[in-house]
Residue frames relative to the residue before (quaternion, step in Angstrom):
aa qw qx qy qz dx dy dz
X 1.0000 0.0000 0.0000 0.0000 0.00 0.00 0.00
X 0.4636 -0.7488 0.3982 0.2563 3.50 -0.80 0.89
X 0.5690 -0.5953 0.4839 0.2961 3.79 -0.78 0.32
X 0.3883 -0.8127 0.4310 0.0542 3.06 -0.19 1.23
X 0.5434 0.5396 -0.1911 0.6140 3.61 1.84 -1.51
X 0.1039 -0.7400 0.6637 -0.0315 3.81 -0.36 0.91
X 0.2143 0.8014 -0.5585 0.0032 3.82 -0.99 0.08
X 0.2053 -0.6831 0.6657 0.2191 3.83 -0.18 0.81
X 0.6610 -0.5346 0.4599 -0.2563 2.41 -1.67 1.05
X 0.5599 0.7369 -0.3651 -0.1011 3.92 0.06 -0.37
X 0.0828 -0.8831 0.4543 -0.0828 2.94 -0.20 1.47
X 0.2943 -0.7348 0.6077 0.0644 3.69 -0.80 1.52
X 0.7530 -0.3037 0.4055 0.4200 4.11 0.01 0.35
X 0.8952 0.3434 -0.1851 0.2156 3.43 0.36 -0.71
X 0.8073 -0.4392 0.1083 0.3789 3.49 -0.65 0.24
X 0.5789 0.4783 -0.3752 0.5434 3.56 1.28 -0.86
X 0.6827 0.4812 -0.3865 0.3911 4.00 0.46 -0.86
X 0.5733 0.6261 -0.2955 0.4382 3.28 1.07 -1.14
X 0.6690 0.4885 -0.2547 0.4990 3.61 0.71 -1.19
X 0.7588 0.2085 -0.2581 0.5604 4.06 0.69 -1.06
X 0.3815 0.6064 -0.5217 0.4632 3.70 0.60 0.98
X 0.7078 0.4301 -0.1943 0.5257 3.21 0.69 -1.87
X 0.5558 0.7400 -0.2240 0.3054 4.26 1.31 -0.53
X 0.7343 0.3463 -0.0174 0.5835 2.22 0.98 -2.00
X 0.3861 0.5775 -0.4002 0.5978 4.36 1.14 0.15
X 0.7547 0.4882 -0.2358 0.3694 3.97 0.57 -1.01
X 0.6710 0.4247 -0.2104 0.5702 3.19 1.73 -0.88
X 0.7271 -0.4866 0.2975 0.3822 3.54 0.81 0.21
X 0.7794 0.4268 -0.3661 0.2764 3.30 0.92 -0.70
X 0.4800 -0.5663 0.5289 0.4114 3.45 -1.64 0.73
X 0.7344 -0.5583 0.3675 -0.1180 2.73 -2.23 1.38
X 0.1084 0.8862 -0.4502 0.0171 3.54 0.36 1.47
X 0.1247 -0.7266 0.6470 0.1948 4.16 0.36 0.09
X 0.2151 0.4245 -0.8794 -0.0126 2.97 -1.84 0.75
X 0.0222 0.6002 -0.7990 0.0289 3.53 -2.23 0.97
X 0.2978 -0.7465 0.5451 0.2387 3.19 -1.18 1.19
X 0.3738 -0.5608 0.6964 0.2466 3.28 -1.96 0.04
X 0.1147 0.7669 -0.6259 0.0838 3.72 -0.22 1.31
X 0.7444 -0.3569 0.3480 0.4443 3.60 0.70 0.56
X 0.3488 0.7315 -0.5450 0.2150 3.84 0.76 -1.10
X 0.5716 -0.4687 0.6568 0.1493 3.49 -1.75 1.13
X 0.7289 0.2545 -0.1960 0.6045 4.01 0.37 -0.90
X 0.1459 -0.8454 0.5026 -0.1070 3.98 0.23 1.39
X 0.5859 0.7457 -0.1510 0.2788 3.09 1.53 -1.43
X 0.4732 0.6976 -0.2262 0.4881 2.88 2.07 -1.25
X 0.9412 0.1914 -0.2278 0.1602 3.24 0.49 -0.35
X 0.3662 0.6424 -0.4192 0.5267 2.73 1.72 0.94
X 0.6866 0.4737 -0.3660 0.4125 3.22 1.68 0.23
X 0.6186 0.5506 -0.2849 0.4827 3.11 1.29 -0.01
X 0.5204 0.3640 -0.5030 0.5862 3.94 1.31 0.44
X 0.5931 0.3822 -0.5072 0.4949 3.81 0.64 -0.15
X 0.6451 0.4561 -0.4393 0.4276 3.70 0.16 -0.31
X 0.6440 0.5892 -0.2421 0.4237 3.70 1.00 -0.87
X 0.4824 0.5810 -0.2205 0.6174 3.73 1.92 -1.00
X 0.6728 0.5741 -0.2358 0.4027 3.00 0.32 -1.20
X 0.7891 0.0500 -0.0303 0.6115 3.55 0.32 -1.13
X 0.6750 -0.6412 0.3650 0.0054 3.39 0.51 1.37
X 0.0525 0.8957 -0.4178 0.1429 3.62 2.14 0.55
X 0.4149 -0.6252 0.5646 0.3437 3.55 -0.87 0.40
X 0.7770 -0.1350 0.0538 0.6125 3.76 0.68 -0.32
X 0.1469 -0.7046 0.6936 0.0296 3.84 -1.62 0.73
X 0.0362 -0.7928 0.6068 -0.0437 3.37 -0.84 1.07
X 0.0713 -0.7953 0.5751 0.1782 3.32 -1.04 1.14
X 0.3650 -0.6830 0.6187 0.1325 3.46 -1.10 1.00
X 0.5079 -0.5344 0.6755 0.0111 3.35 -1.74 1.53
X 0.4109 0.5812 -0.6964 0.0915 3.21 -1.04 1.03
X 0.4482 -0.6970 0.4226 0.3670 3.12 -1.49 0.91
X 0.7788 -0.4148 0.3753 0.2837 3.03 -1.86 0.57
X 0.5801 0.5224 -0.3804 0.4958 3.77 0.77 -1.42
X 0.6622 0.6085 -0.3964 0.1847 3.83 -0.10 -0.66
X 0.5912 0.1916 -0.0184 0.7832 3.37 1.92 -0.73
X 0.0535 0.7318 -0.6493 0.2000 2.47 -0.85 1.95
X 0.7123 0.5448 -0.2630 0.3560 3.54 -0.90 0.30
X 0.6747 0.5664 -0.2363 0.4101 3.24 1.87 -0.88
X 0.4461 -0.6887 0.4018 0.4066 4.00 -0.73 0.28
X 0.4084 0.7140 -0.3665 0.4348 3.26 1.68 0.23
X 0.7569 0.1173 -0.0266 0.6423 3.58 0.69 -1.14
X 0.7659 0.3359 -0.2539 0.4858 4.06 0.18 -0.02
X 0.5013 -0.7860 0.3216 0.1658 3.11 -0.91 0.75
X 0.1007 0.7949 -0.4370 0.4087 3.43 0.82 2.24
X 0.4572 -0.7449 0.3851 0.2963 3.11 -0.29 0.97
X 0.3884 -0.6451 0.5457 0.3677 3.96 -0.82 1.00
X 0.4034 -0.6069 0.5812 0.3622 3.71 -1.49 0.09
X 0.2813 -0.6465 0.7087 0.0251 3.52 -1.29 1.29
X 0.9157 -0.1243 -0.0774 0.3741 3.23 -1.64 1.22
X 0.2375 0.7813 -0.5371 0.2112 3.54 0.28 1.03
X 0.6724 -0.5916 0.3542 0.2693 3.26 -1.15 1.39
X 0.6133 -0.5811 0.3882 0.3681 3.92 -1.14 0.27
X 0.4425 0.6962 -0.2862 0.4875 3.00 1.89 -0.47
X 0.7844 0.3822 -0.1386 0.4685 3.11 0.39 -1.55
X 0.6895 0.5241 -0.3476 0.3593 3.45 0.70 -0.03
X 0.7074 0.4247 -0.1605 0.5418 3.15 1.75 -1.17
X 0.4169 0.6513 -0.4304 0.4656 3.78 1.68 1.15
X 0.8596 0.0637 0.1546 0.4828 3.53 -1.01 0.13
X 0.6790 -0.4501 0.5337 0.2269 3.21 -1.59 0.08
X 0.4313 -0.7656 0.4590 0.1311 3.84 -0.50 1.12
X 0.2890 -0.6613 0.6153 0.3171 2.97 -0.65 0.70
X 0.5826 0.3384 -0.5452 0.4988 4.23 0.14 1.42
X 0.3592 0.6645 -0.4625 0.4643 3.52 0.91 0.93
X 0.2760 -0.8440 0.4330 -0.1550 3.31 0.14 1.56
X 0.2961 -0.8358 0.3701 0.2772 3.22 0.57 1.42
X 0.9129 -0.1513 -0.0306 0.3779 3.72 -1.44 1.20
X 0.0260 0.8963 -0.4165 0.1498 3.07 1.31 1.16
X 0.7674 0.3108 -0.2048 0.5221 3.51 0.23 -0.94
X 0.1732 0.8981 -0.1753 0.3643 3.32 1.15 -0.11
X 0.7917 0.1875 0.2271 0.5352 2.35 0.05 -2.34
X 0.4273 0.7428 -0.2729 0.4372 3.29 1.62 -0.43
X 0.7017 0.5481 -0.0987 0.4444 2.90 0.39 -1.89
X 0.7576 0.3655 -0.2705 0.4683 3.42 0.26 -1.32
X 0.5647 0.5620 -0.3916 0.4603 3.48 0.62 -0.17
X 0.7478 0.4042 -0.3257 0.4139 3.08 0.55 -1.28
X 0.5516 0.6248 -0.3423 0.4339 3.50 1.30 -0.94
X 0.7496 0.2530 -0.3251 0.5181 4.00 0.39 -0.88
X 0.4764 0.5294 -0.5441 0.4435 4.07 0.91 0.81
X 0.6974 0.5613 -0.1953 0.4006 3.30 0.91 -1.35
X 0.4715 0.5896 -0.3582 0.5493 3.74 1.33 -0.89
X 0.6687 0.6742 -0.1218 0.2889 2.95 0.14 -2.41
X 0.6297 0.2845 0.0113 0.7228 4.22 1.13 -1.20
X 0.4541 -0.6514 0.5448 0.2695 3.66 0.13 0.47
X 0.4402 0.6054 -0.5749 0.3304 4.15 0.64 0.65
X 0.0648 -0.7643 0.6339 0.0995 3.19 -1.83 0.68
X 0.5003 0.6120 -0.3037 0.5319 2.95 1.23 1.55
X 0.1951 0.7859 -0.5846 0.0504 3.67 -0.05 1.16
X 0.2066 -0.7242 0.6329 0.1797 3.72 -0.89 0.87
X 0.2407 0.6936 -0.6645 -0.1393 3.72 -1.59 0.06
X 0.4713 -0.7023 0.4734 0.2461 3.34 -0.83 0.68
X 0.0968 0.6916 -0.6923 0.1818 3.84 0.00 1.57
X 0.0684 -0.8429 0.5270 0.0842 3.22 -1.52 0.80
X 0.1776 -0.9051 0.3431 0.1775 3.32 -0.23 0.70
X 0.4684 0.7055 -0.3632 0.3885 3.30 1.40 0.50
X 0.8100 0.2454 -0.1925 0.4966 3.56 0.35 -1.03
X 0.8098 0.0255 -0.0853 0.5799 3.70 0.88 0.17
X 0.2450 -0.8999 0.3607 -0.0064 3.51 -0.03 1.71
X 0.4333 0.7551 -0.3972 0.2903 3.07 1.89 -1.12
X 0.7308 0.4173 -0.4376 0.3165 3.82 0.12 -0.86
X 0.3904 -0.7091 0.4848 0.3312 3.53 -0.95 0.60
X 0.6592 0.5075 -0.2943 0.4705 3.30 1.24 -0.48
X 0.6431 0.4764 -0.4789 0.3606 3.61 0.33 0.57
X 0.5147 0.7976 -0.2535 0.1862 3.46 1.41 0.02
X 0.6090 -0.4912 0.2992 0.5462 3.89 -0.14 0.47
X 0.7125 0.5499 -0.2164 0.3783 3.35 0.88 -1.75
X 0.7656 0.3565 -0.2085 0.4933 3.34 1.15 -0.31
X 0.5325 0.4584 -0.5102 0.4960 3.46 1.17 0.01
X 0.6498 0.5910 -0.3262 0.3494 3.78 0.93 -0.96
X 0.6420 0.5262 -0.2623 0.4921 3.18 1.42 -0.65
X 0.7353 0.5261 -0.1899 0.3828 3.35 0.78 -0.50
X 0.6799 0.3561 -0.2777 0.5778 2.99 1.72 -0.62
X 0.5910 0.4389 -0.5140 0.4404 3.94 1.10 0.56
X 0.4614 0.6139 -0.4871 0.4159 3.39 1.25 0.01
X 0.7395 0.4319 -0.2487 0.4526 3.68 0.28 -1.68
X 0.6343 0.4867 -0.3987 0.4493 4.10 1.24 0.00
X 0.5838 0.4314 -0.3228 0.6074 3.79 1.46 -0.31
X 0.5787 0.5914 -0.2965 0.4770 4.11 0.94 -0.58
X 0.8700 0.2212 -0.0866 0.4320 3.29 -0.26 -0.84
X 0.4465 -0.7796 0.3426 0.2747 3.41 -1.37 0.64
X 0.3592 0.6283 -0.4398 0.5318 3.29 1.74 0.60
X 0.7257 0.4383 -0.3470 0.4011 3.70 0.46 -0.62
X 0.6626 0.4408 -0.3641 0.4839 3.31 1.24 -0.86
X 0.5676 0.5643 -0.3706 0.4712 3.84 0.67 -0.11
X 0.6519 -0.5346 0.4172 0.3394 3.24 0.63 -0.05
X 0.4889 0.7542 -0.2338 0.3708 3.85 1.51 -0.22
X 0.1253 0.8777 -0.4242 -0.1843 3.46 1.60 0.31
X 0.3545 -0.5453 0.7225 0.2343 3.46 -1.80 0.46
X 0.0408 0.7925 -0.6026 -0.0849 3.26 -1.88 0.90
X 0.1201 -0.8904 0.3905 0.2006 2.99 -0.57 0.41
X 0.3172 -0.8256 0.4666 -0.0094 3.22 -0.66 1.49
X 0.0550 -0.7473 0.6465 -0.1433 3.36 -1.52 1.53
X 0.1662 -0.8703 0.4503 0.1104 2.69 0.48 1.37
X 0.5860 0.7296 -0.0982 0.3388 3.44 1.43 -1.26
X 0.5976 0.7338 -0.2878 0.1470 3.09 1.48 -1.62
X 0.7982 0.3007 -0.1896 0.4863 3.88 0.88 -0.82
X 0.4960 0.6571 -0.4063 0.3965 3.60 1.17 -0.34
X 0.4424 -0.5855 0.5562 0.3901 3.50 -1.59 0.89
X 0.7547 -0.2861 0.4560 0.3750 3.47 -1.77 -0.12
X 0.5773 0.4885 -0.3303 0.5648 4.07 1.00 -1.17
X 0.6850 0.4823 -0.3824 0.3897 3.73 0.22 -1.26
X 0.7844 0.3991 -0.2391 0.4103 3.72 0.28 -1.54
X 0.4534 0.6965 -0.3374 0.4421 3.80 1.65 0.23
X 0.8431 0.3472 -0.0735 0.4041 2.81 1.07 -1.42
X 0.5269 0.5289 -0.3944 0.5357 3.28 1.86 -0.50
X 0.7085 0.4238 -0.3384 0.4515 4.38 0.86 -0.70
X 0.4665 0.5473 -0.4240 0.5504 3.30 1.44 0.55
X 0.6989 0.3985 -0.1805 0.5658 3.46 0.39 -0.87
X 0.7045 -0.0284 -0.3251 0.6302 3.97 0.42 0.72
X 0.7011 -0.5998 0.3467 0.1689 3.70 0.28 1.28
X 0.3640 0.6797 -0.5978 0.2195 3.18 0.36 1.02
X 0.3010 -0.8228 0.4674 0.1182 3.32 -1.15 1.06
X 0.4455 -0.8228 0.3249 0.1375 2.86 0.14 2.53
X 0.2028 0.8058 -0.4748 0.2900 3.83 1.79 -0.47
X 0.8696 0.4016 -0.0801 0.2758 2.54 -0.55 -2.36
X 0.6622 0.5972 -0.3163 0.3239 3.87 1.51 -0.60
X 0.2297 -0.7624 0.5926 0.1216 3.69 -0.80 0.55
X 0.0277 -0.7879 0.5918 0.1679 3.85 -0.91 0.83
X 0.5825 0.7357 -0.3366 0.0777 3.08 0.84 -1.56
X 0.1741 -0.7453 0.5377 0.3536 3.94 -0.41 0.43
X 0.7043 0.3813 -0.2605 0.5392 4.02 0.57 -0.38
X 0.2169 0.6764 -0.7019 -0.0520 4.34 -0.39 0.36
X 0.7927 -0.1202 0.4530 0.3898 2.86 -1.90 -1.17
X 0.4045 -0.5009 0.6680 0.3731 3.48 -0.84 -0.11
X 0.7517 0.2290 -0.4210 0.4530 3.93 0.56 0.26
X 0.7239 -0.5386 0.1636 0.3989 3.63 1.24 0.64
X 0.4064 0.7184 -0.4672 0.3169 3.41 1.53 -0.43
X 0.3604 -0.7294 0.5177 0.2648 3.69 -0.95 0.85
X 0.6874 -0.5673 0.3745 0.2558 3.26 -0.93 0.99
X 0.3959 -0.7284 0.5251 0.1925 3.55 0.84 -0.36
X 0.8927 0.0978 -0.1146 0.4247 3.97 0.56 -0.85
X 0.3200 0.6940 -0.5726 0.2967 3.71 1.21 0.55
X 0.7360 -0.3945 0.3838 0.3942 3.28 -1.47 -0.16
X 0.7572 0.3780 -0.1773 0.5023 3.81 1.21 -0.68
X 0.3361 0.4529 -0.4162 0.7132 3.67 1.54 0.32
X 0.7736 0.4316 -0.3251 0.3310 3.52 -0.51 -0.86
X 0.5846 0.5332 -0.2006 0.5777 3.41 1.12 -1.15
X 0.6964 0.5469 -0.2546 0.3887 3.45 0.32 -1.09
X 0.7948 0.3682 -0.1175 0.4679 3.45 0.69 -1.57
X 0.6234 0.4128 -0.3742 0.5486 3.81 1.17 0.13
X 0.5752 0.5091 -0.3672 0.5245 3.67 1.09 0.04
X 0.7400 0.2851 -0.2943 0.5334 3.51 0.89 -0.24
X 0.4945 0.6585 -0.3127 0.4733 3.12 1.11 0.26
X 0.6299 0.5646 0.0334 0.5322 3.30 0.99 -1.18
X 0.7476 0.3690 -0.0588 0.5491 2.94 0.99 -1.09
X 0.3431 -0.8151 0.3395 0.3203 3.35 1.88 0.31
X 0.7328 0.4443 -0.4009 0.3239 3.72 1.09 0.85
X 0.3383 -0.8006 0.3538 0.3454 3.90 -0.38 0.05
X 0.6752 -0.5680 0.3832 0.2731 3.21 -1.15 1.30
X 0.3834 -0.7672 0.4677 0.2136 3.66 -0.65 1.31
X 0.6562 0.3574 -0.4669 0.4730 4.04 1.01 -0.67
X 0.7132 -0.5048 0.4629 0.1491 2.89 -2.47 -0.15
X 0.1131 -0.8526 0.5036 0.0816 3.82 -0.32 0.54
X 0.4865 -0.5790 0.5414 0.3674 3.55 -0.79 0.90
X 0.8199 -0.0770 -0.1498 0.5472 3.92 0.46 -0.37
C-alpha cells in the first residue's frame, strides 16, 4: 500500500540533507528528492545525493536545471577563490563570500511547486543556524516566512491544505545532527561537503565546510568515513 504522508525532500549530497532525509523516512513519510544543478564548482555533491537517494530508496528524485548566470558573485558558482582554514571567528563574521545569492529561496519554491504538484504538504531541508550563522537564508525568520508565503501562494494552502516546512536540524550543533544520522543509519560515506576539492573529488579538508564537518565528527566522538587531500 502506498504512503499516503508524501514529503519532498531537498537534498544537495551533503550531510545536513542527508540527516533530514534519513528524519523525515523516521516519521513515516514517503520520499521525494529534488537537488538542483546550478552550475556549483563542488558538482560532486551531486552524485552524492542520487547515492543518498538509492540509499534510502526515495519514491522519486528530481534534478532541477538552473542556469549558472543567476548566482553571481558567489565562490560557489564564479570563479573566486573559496576561503581555506579560517578561524571560528572568521567564520561566525559577516556573510561569506560562498553565500549564493537567494539560493534556498529559489530552492524552496521549487521544492514547493514539486510538493503542490504530488499532493504533499510537507517540505523538509536541513538549514542550520547554529554552527555557521553567516547565511541569511538558514534562519527561523526566514524559514517562517517562507512557509506563510507558500500558504497565501499555492492553491493547496488557500484550501485549507497547509504546507510546512520542516528543519529539523535548524538549532542543533554539527556533533548533534552526527549523532542523531547515526542513530537511524545514515551512511555519512556516501555524503559530500567540501565547497573547493580536487578535480577528482577529494574534499579539501580546510574550507569552511571541511572544517565544520571534521569538528562535528569529532565532537561527536566519531571519525568521518570520506577522504581529504589534507
Amino acid at each position: 500500500m502506498t504512503n499516503s504522508r508524501k514529503a519532498v525532500v531537498l537534498i544537495s549530497g551533503g550531510l545536513d540533507s542527508a540527516t533530514a532525509m534519513a528524519i523525515a523516512r523516521d516519521e513515516g513519510f514517503e520520499l521525494h528528492g529534488v537537488s538542483f544543478d546550478y552550475g556549483q564548482r563542488h558538482r560532486f555533491e551531486l552524485e552524492s545525493a542520487a547515492k543518498i537517494c538509492d540509499a534510502f530508496e526515495v519514491a522519486s528524485h528530481v534534478v532541477f536545471p538552473l542556469d549558472t548566470a543567476i548566482f553571481r558573485g558567489s565562490a560557489l558558482t564564479n570563479d573566486i577563490d573559496v576561503p581555506h582554514n579560517r578561524s571560528d571567528d572568521e567564520m561566525g563574521g559577516g556573510i561569506p563570500v560562498t553565500y549564493v545569492p537567494a539560493r534556498n529561496t529559489i530552492f524552496l519554491s521549487v521544492g514547493l511547486g514539486l510538493a503542490e504538484s504530488i499532493g504533499a504538504n510537507d517540505i523538509f531541508i536541513g538549514v542550520n543556524a547554529v554552527d555557521y550563522s553567516g547565511y541569511p537564508d538558514c534562519r527561523p525568520e526566514f524559514i517562517a516566512a517562507f512557509e506563510a508565503m507558500a500558504n497565501l501562494a499555492t492553491k493547496a494552502g488557500v484550501e485549507g491544505q497547509l504546507l510546512r516546512i520542516h528543519t529539523p536540524l535548524i538549532s542543533w550543533t554539527k556533533a548533534q545532527i552526527i549523532q542523531r544520522g547515526l542513530e537511524l543509519g545514515v551512511d555519512y560515506s556516501l555524503t559530500h561537503s567540501c565547497y573547493d576539492p580536487s578535480p577528482a573529488g577529494v574534499s579539501c579538508g580546510e574550507c569552511d565546510s571541511c572544517q565544520l564537518r571534521l569538528k562535528g565528527f569529532a565532537e561527536a566522538g566519531s571519525t568521518d568515513p570520506i577522504a581529504y587531500q589534507k
